[in-house]
C-alpha positions as CSV (number, residue, x, y, z in Angstrom):
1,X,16.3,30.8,-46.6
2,X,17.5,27.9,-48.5
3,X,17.6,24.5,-46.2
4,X,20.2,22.0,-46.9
5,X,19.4,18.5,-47.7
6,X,20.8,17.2,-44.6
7,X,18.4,19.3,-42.5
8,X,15.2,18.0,-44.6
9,X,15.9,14.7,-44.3
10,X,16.5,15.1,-40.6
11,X,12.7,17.2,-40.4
12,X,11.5,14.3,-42.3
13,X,12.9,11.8,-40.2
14,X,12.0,13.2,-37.2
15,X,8.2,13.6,-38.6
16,X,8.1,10.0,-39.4
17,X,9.1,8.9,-35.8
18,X,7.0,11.1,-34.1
19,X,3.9,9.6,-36.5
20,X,5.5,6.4,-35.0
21,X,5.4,7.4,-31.6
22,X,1.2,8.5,-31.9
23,X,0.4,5.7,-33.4
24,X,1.8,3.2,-30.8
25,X,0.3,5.5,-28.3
26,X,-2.8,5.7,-29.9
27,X,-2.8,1.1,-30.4
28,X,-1.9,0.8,-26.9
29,X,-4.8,3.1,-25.6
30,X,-7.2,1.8,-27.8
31,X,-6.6,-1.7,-26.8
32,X,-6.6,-0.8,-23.2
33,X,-9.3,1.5,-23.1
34,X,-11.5,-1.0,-21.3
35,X,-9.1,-1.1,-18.2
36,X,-7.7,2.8,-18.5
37,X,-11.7,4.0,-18.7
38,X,-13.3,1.6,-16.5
39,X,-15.5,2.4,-12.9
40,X,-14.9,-2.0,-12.3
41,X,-11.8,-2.2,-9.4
42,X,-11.2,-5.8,-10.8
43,X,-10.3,-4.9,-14.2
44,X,-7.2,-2.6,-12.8
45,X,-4.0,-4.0,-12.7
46,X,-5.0,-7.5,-14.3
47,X,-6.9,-8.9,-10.8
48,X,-9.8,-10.1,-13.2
49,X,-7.3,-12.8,-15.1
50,X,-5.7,-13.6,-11.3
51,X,-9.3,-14.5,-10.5
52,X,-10.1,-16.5,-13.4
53,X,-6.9,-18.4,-12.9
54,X,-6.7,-19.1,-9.7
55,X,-10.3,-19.3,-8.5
56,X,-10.9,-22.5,-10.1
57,X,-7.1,-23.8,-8.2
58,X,-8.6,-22.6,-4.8
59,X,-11.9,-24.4,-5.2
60,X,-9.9,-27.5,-6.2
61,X,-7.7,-27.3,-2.8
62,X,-10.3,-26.4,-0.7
63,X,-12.6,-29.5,-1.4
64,X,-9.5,-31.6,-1.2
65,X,-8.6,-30.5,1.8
66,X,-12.3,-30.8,3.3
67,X,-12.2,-34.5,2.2
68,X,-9.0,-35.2,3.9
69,X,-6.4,-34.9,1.3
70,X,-3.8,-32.8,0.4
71,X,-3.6,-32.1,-3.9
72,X,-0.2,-32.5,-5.3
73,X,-1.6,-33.0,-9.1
74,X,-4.6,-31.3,-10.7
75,X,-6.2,-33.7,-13.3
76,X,-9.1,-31.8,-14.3
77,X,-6.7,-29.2,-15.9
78,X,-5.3,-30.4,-19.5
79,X,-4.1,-33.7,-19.2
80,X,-3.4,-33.4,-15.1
81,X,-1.1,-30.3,-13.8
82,X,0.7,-29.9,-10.7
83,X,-1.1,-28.2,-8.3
84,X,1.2,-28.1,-5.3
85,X,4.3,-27.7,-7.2
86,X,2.8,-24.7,-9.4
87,X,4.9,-21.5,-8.3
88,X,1.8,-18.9,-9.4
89,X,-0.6,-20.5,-6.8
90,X,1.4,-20.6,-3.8
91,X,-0.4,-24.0,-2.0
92,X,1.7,-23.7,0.5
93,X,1.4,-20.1,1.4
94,X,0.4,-20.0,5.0
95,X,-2.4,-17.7,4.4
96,X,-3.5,-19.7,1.6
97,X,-3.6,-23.1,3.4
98,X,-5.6,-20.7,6.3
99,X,-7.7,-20.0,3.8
100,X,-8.4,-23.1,2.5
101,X,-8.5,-24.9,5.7
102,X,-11.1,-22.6,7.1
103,X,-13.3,-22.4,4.2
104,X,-13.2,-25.9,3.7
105,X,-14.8,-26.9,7.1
């Protein structure tokens, strides 16, 4: 059986994307093979970097709010950062200001 030129290329193509294709596979669960192998609920789903982000934004508002005041800026982030005006924290989510109202007291 003789094979034509234009089918060996094509073989060899398709061997080089399917090496392509492993290797991604193989990068992406080898970097996440700490979430994808875990027993920890928080590391699923990225919850761990929602608590490290947020946690320190919902102590801020809660002892604000138990003193009496309601945070519109954040100065111990950076320079200063809105708080109330940032749209991943949600300060004025009802069951956030609950929340913090009721922790708070």
């Amino acid at each position: 059986m003789i094979l034509s030129a234009d089918r060996i290329a094509s073989r060899h193509e398709l061997l080089v994307y399917l090496l392509l294709a492993g290797s991604v596979l193989f990068l992406f669960l080898f970097s996440m093979s700490y979430v994808i192998f875990s027993s920890d609920p928080l590391k699923i789903a990225g919850r761990q970097d929602s608590h490290l982000l947020n946690g320190p934004k919902s102590f801020y508002l809660v002892s604000r709010l138990a003193e009496g005041d309601f945070p519109l800026w954040n100065p111990h982030t950076y320079s200063g950062v809105p708080l109330a005006a940032h749209p991943l924290f949600q300060a004025f989510y009802p069951p956030n200001l609950i929340r913090s109202v009721l922790t708070g007291a």
